[in-house]
DRENDO-1510 file (C-alpha; in Angstrom, 1 decimal, always signed):
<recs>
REC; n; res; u; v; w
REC; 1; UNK; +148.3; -33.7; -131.8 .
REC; 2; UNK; +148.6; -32.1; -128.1 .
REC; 3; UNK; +152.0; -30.4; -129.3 .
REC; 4; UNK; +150.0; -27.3; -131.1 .
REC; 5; UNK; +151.0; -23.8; -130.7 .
REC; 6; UNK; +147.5; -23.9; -128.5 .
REC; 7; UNK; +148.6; -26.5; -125.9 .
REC; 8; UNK; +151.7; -24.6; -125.4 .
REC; 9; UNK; +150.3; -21.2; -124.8 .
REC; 10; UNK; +148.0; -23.1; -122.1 .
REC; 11; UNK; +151.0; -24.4; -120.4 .
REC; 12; UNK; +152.4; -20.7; -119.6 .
REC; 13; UNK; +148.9; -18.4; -119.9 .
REC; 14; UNK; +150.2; -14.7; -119.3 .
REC; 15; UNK; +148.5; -12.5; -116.9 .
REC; 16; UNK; +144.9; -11.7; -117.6 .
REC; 17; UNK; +145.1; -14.6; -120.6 .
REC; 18; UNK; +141.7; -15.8; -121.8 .
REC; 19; UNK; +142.0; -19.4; -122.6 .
REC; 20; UNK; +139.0; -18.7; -125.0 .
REC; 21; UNK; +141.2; -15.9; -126.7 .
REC; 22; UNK; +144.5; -18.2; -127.7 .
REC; 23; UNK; +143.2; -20.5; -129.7 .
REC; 24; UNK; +141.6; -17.7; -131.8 .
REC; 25; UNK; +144.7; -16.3; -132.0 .
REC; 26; UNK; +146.8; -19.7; -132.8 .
REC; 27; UNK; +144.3; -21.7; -134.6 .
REC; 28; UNK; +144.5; -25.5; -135.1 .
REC; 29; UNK; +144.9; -27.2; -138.4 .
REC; 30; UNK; +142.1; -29.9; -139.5 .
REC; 31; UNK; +144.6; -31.9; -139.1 .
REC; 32; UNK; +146.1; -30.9; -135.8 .
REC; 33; UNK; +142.4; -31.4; -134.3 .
REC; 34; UNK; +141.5; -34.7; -135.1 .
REC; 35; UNK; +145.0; -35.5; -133.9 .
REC; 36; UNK; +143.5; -33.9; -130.6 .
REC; 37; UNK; +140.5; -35.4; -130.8 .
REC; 38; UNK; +141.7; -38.9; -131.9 .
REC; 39; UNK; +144.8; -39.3; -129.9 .
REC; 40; UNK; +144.6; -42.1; -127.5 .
REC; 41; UNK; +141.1; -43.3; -128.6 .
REC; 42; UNK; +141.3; -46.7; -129.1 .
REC; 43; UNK; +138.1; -49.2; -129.4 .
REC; 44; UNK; +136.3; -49.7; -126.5 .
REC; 45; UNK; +136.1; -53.9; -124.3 .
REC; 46; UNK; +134.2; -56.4; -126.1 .
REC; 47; UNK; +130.3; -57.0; -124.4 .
REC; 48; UNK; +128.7; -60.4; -125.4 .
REC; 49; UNK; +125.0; -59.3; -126.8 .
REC; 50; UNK; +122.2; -61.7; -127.8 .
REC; 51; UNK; +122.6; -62.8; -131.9 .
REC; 52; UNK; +119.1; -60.7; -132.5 .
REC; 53; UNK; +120.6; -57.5; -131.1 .
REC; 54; UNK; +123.7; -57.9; -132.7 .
REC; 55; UNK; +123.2; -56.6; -136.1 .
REC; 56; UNK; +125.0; -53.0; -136.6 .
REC; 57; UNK; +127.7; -53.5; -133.9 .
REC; 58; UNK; +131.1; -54.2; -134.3 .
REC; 59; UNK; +132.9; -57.5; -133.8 .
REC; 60; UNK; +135.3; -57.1; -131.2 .
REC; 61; UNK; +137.0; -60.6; -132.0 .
REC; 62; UNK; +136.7; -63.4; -134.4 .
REC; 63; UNK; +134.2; -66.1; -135.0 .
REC; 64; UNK; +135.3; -69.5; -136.0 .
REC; 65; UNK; +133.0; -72.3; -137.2 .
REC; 66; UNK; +133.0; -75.8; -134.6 .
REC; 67; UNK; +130.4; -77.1; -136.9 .
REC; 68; UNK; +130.1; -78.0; -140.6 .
REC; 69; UNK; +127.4; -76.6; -142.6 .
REC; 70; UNK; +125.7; -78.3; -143.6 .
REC; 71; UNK; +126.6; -81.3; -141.7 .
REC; 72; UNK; +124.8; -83.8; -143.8 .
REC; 73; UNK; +124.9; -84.0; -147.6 .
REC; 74; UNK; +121.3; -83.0; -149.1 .
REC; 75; UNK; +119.1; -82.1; -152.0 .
REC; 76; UNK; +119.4; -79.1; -153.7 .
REC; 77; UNK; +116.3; -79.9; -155.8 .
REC; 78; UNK; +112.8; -81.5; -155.4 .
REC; 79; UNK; +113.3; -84.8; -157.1 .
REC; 80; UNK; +115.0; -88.0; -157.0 .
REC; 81; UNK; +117.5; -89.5; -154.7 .
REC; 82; UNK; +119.5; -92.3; -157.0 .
REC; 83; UNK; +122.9; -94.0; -157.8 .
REC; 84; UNK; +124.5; -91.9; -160.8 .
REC; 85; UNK; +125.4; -95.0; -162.8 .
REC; 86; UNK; +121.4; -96.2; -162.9 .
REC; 87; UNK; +120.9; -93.3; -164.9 .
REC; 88; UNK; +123.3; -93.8; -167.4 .
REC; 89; UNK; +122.3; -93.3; -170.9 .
REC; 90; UNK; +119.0; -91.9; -170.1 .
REC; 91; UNK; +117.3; -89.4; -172.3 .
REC; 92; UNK; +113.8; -88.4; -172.9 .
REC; 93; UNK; +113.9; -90.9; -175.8 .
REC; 94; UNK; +115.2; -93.7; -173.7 .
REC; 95; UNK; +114.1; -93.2; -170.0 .
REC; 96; UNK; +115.5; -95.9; -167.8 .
REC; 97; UNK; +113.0; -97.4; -165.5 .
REC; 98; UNK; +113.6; -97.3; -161.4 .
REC; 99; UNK; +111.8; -98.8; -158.8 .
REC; 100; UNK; +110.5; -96.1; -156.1 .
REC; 101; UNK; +112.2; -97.4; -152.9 .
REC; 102; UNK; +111.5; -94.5; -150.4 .
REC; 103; UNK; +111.3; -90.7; -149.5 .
REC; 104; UNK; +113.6; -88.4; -147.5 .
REC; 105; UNK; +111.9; -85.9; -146.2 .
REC; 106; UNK; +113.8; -82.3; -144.3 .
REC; 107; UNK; +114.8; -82.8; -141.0 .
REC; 108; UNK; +114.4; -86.5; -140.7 .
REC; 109; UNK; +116.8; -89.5; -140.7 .
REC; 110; UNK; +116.4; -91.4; -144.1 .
REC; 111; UNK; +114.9; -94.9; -142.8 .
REC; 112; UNK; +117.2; -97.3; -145.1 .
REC; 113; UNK; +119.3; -96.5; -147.9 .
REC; 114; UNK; +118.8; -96.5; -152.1 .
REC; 115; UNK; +119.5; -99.9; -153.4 .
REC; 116; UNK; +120.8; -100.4; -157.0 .
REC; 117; UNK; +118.2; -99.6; -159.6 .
REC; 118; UNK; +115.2; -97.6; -157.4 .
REC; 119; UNK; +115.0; -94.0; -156.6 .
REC; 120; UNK; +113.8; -92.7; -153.4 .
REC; 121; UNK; +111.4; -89.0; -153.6 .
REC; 122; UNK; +113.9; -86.7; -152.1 .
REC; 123; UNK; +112.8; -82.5; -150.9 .
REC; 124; UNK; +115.1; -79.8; -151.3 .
REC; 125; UNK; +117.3; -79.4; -148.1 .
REC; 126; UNK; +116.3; -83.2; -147.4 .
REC; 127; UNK; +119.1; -85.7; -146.2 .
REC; 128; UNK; +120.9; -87.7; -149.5 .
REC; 129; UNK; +119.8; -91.3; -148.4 .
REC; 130; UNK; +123.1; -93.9; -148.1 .
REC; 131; UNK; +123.6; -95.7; -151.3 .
REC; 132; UNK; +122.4; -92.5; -153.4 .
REC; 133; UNK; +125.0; -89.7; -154.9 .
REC; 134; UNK; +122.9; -87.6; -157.1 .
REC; 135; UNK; +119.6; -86.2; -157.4 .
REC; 136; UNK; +117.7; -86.2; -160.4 .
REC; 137; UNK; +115.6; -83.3; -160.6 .
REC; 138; UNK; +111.4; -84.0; -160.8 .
REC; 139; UNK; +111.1; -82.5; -164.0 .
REC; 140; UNK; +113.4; -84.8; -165.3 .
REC; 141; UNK; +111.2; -88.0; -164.4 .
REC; 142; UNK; +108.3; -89.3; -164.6 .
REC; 143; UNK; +106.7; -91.5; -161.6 .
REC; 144; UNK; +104.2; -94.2; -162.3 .
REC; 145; UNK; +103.1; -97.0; -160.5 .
REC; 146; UNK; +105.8; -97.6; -158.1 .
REC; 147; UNK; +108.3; -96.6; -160.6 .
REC; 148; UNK; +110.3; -93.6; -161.7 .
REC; 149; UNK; +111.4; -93.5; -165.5 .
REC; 150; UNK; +114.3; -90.9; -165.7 .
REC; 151; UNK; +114.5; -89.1; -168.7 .
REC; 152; UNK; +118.3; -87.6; -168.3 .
REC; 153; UNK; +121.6; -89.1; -167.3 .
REC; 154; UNK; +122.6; -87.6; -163.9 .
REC; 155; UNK; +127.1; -87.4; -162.9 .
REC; 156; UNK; +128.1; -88.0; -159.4 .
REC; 157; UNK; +127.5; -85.2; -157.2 .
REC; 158; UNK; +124.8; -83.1; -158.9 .
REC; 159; UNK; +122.0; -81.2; -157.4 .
REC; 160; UNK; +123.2; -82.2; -154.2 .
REC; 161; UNK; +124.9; -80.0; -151.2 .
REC; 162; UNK; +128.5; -81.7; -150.1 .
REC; 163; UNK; +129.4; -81.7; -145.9 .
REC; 164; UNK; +130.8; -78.1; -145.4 .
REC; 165; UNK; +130.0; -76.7; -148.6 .
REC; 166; UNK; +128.8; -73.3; -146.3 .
REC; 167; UNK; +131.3; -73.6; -144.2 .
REC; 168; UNK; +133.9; -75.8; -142.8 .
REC; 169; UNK; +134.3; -76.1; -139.2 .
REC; 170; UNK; +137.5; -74.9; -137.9 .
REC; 171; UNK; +136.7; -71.8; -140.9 .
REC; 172; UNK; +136.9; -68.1; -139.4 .
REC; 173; UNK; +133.3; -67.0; -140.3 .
REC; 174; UNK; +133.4; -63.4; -139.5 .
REC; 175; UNK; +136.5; -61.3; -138.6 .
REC; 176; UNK; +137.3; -59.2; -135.8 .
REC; 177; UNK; +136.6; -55.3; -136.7 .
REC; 178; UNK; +133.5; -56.6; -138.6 .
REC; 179; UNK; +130.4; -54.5; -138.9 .
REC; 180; UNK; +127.5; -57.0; -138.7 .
REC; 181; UNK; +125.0; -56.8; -141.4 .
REC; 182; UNK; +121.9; -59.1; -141.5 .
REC; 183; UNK; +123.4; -61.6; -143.6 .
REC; 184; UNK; +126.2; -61.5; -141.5 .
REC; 185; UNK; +123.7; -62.3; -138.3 .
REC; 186; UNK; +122.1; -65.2; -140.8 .
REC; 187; UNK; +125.7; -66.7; -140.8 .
REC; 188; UNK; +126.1; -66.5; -137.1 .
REC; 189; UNK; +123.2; -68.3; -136.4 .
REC; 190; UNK; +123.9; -71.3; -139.1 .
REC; 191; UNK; +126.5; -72.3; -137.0 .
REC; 192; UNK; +125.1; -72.4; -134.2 .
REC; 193; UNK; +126.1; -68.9; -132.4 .
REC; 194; UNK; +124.0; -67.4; -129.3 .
REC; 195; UNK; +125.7; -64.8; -128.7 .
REC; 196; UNK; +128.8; -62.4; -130.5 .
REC; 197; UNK; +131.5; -60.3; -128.8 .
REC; 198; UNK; +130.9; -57.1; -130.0 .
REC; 199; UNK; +132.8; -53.5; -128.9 .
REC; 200; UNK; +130.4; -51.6; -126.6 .
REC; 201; UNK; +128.8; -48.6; -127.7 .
REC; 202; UNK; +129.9; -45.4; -126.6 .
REC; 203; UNK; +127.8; -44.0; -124.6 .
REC; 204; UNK; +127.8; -39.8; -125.7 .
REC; 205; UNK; +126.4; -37.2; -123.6 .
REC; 206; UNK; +124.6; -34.2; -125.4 .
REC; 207; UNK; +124.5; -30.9; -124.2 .
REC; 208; UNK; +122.8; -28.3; -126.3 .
REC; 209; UNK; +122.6; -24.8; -124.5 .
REC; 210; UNK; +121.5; -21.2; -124.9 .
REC; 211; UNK; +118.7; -19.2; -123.7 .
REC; 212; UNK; +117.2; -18.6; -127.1 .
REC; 213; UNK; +116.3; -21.9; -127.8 .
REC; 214; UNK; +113.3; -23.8; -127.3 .
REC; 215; UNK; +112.6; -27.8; -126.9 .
REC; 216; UNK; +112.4; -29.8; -130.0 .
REC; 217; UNK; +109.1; -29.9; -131.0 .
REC; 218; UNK; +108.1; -26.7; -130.0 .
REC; 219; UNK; +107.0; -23.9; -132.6 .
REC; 220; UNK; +109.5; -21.0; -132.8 .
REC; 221; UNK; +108.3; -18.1; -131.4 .
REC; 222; UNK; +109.3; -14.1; -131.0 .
REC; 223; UNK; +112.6; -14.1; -130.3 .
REC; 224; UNK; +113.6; -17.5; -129.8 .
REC; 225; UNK; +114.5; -20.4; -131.9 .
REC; 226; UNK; +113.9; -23.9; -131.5 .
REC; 227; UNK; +116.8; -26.6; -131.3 .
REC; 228; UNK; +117.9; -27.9; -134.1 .
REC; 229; UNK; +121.3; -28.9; -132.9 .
REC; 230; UNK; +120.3; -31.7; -130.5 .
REC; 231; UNK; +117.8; -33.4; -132.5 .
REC; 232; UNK; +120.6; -33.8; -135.4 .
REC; 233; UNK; +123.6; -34.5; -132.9 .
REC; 234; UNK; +121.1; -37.6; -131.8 .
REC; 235; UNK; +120.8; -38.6; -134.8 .
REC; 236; UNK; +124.5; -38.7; -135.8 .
REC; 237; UNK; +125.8; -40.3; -133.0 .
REC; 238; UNK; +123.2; -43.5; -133.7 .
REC; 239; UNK; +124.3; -43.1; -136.9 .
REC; 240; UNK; +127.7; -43.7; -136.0 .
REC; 241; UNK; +126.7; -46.4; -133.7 .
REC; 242; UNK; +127.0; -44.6; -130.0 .
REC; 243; UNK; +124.0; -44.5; -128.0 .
REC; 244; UNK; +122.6; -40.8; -126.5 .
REC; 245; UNK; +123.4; -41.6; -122.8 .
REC; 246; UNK; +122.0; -38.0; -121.7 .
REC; 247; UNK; +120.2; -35.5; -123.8 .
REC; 248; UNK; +121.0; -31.9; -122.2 .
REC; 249; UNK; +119.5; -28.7; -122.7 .
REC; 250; UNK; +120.7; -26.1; -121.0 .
REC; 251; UNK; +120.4; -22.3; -120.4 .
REC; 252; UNK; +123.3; -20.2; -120.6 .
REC; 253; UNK; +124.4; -20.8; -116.9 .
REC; 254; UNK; +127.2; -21.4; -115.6 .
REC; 255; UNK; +126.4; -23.9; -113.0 .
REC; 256; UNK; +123.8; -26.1; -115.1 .
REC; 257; UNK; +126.2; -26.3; -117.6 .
REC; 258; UNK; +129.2; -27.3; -114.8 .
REC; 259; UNK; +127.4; -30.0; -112.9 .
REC; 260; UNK; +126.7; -31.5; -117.2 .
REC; 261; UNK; +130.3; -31.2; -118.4 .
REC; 262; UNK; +131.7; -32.6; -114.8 .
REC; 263; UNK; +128.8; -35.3; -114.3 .
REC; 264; UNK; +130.6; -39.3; -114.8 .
REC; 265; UNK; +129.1; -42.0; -117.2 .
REC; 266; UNK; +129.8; -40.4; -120.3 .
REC; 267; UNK; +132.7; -41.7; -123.0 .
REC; 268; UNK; +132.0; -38.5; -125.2 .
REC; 269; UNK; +130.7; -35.6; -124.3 .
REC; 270; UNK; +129.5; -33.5; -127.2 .
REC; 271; UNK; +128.6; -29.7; -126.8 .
REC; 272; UNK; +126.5; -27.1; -128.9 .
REC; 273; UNK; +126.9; -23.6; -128.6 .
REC; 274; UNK; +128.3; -21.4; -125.8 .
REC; 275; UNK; +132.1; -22.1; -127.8 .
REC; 276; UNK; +133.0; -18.5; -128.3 .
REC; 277; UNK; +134.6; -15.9; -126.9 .
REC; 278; UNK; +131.4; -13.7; -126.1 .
REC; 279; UNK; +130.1; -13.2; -122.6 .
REC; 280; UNK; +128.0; -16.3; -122.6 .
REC; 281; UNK; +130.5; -18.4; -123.9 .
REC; 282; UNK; +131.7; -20.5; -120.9 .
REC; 283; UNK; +132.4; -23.9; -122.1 .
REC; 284; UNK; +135.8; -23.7; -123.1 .
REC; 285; UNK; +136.5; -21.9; -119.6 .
REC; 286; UNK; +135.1; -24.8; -117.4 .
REC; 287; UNK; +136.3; -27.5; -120.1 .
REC; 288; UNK; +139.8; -26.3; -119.1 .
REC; 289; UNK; +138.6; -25.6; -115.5 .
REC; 290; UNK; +137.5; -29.6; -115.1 .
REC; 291; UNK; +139.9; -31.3; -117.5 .
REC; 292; UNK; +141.9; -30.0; -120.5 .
REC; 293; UNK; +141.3; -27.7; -123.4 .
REC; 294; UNK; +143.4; -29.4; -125.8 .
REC; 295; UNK; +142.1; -27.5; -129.1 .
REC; 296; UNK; +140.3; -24.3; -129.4 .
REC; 297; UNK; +139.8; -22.3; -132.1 .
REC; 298; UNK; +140.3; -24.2; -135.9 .
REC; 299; UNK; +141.1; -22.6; -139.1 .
REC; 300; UNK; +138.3; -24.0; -141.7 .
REC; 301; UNK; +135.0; -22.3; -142.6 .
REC; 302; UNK; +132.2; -23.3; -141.3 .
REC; 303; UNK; +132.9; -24.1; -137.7 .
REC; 304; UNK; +135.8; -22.1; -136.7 .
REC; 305; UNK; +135.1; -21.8; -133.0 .
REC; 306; UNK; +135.5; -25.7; -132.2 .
REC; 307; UNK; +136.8; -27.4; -129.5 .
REC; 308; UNK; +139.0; -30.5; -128.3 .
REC; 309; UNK; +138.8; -31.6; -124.5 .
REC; 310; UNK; +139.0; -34.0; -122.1 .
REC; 311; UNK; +137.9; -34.2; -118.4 .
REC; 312; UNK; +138.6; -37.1; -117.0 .
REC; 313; UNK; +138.3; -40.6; -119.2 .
REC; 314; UNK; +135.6; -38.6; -121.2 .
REC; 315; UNK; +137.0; -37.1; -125.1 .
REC; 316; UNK; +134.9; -33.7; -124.9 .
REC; 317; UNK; +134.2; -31.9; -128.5 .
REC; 318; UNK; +133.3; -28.1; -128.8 .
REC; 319; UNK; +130.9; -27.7; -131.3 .
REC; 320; UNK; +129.5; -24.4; -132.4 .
REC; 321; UNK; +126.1; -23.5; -132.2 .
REC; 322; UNK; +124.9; -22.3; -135.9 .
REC; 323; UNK; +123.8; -25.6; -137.1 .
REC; 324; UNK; +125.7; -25.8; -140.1 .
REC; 325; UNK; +128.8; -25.4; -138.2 .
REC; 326; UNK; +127.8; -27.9; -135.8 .
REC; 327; UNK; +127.4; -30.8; -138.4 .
REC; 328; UNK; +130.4; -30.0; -139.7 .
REC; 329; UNK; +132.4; -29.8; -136.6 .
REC; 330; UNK; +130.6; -33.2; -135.5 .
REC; 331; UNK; +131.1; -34.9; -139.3 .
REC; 332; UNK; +134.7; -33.8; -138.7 .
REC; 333; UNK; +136.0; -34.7; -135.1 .
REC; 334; UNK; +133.2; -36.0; -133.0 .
REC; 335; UNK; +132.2; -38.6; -135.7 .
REC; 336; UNK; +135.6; -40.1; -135.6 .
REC; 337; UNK; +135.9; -40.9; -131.8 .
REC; 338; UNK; +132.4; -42.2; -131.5 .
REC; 339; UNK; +133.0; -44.6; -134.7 .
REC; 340; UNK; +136.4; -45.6; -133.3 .
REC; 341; UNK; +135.6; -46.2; -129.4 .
REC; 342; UNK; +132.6; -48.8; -131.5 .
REC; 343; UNK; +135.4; -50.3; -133.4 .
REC; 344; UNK; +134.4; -48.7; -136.9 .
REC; 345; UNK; +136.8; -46.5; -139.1 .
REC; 346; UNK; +137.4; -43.3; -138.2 .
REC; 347; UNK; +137.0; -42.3; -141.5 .
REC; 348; UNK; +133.7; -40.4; -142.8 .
REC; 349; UNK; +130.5; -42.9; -144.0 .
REC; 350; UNK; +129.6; -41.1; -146.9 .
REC; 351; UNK; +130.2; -42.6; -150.3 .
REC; 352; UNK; +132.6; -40.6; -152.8 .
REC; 353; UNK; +132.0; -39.8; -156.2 .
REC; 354; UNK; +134.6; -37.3; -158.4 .
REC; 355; UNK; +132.6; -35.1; -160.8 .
REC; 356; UNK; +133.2; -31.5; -162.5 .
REC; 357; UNK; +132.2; -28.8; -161.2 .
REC; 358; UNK; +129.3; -26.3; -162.8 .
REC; 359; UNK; +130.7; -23.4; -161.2 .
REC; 360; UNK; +133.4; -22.0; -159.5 .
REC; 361; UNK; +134.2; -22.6; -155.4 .
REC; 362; UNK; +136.2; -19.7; -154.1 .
REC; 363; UNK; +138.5; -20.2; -150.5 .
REC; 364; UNK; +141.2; -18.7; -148.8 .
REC; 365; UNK; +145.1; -20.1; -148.2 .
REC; 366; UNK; +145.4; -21.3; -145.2 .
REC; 367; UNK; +141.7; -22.4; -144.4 .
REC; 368; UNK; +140.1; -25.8; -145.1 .
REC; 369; UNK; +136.5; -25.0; -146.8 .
REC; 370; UNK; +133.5; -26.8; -146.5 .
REC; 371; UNK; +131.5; -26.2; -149.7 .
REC; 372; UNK; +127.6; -27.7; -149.7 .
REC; 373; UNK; +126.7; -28.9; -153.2 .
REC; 374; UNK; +123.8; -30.6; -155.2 .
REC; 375; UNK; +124.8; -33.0; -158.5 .
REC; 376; UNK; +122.7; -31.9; -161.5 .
REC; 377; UNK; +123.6; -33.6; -164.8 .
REC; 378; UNK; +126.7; -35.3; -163.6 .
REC; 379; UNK; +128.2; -31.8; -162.5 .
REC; 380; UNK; +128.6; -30.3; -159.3 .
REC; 381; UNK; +126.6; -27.1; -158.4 .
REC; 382; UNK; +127.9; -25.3; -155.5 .
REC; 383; UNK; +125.2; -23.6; -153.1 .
REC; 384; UNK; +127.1; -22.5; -150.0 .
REC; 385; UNK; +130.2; -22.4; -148.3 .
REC; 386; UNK; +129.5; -19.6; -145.4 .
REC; 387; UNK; +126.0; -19.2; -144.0 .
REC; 388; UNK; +126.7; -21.4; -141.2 .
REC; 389; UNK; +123.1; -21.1; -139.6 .
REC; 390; UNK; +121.4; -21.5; -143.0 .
REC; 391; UNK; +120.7; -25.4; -142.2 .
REC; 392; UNK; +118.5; -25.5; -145.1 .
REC; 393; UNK; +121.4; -25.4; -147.6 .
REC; 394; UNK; +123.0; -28.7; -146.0 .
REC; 395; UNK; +119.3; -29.9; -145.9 .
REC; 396; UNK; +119.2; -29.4; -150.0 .
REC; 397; UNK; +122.4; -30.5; -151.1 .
REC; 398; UNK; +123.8; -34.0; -152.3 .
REC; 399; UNK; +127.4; -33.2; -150.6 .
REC; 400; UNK; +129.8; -31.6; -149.7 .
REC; 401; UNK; +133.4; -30.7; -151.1 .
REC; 402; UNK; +136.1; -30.1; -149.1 .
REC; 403; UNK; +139.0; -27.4; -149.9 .
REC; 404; UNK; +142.2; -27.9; -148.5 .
REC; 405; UNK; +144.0; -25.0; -146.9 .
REC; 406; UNK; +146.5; -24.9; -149.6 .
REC; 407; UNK; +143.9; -23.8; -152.3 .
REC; 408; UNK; +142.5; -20.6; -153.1 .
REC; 409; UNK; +139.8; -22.9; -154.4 .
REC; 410; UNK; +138.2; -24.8; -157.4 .
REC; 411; UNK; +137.9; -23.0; -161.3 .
REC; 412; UNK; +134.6; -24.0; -163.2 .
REC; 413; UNK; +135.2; -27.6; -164.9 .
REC; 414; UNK; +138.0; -28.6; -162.5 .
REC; 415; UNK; +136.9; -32.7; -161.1 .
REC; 416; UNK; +136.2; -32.6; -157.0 .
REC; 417; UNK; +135.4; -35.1; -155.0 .
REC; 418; UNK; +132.1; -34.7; -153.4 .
REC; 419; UNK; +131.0; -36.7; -150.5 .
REC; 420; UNK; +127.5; -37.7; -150.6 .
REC; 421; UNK; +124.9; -37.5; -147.9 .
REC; 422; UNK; +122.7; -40.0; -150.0 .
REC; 423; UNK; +122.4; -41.6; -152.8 .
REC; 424; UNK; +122.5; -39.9; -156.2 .
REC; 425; UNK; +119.0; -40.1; -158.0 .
REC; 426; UNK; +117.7; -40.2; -161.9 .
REC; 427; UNK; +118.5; -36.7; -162.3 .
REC; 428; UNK; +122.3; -36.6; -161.5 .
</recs>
């Protein structure tokens, strides 16, 4: 939503106006922030991509089915290939006697067809010889000498797999907006698919910065920290099916950081740290310098200081550097435009589940709150909603509940819905 109070104070800045300083002064709803964030996005051209590299992306139009499967009749049992009426009246008492006329064997032309009174041998997935309309399964006969005495009665039709009974030709197989799974791929390739339209991965550029930190990898050390940010962002954005196109990490310079946020070949550009209003804070400055500071500055706890941008075709988020705050500025508004530039929902990939609370979650009016919880017993423990460089507690919990800026909160007992990060085990 570009009409905030923010993007109006950046149309007529006063003298001496810090850009950084009026969104902390005016800050963005939740809502009005992924309205930033979201606003124009839309999914991003379809790319043809080879059926074994196609699981995980997104349809970007429909398949339909120019083939029947299967295309022949066939066995759905090891056993017999005969006429339904020849077995009529058979039971283990009174087998009726067939001559063995044949075999059909999977992936070969049946050479002749089952006359009345004989059985051919017939293999699961083998072509239904002509003549034949049923299969009578092996452990219902009894082969002997060039005969076969059935011991059940068989109806038209059974054990046996009719023209199209897969799929029809002329059926829609899989619809557009689909995210493939394997069975989905299994499908494709039934009918006879090489390749599948699929939307193209945003491609995300990360830039972590600040002069504390160290590579990933490396053992902290005296005063500095190592990255935890850029590791996690990674890991998020494959999650929601993007693809890390550049991996930066940065020292609190102005110039480095510049050349990254300005550089083409990006669809998102995702920051860490440096989102402030301290010294060292530059991005927002050069985000509105290069492009446009659409958002800065949102009312919710973690992750106030975030950011909305754009510079140029790029969507640019402002994510804080204390790593809590940074996964929950991402889960919030970078998730969203990297799933829907891919073609997925927008909306978060974590599975709900509403439980009662084991102890109270306290807020503010006017804030959104995002509370860290573990499920104990089929009851929601709370274990942090500040400590927004305490990645450990996100690390630990099951979930996370959110509180709406309306509500001073949750009372002990009252049901919340908590969002899991994974599944619930034994002990919840």
């Amino acid at each position: 939503m570009f009409g905030s109070p923010m993007a109006s104070d950046r149309e007529t800045p006063g003298p001496g106006d810090d850009v950084r300083m009026r969104g902390f002064r005016h800050r963005a709803t939740v809502e009005e922030a992924l309205a930033a964030a979201l606003d124009g996005i839309a999914p991003l051209p379809a790319a043809e991509v080879p059926l074994a590299a196609a699981a995980g992306r997104v349809t970007a139009m429909a398949v339909i089915s120019d083939v029947d499967v299967p295309s022949f009749a066939r066995a759905t049992m090891d056993g017999y290939a005969v006429r339904a009426a020849d077995t009529f009246g058979a039971s283990a008492y009174n087998p009726v006697v067939l001559r063995l006329g044949g075999e059909s064997m999977p992936g070969r032309a049946p050479a002749g067809e089952v006359a009345p009174g004989t059985a051919w041998g017939i293999m699961t997935g083998a072509p239904l010889p002509p003549g034949a309309d049923a299969v009578l399964r092996a452990e219902d006969a009894e082969e002997a000498a060039g005969t076969v005495a059935a011991r059940a009665a068989v109806p038209g039709g059974r054990n046996v797999g009719r023209v199209g009974e897969d799929v029809r030709r002329g059926r829609e197989v899989i619809p557009a907006g689909r995210l493939l799974l394997p069975q989905d791929v299994g499908l494709l390739s039934s009918v006879g698919a090489a390749t599948v339209a699929v939307h193209r991965r945003p491609r995300v550029r990360v830039i972590v910065s600040g002069n504390e930190l160290l590579p990933p990898g490396t053992r902290p050390e005296g005063t500095r920290i190592t990255d935890a940010n850029g590791p996690m962002l990674a890991a998020l954005v494959e999650r929601d099916g993007g693809v890390v196109e550049e991996w930066c990490h940065l020292p609190d310079e102005e110039e480095a950081m510049r050349a990254a946020l300005a550089r083409p070949g990006a669809d998102v550009v995702v920051t860490a740290g440096a989102v402030s209003v301290g010294r060292e804070d530059r991005v927002p400055l050069l985000v509105a310098e290069l492009g446009d500071l659409l958002i800065h500055g949102v009312a919710m706890r973690p992750s106030s200081p975030t950011g909305v941008g754009r510079i140029g075709e790029a969507r640019v988020l402002l994510l804080p550097g204390n790593p809590v705050s940074c996964l929950v500025a991402y889960d919030f508004f970078a998730g969203p435009v990297v799933r829907t530039l891919g073609g997925r929902p927008a909306a978060w990939p974590y599975p709900a589940v509403t439980l009662p609370l084991a102890g109270r979650i306290s807020s503010q009016i006017g804030r959104t709150d995002y509370a860290r919880v573990r499920v104990r017993s089929r009851r929601v423990e709370p274990i942090a909603v500040g400590g927004a460089g305490v990645l450990s507690s996100a690390a630990a919990a099951d979930g996370f509940v959110v509180v709406p800026p309306g509500s001073e909160g949750f009372p002990e007992g009252h049901p919340v819905v908590v969002h899991l990060y994974r599944p619930l085990g034994e002990e919840a």
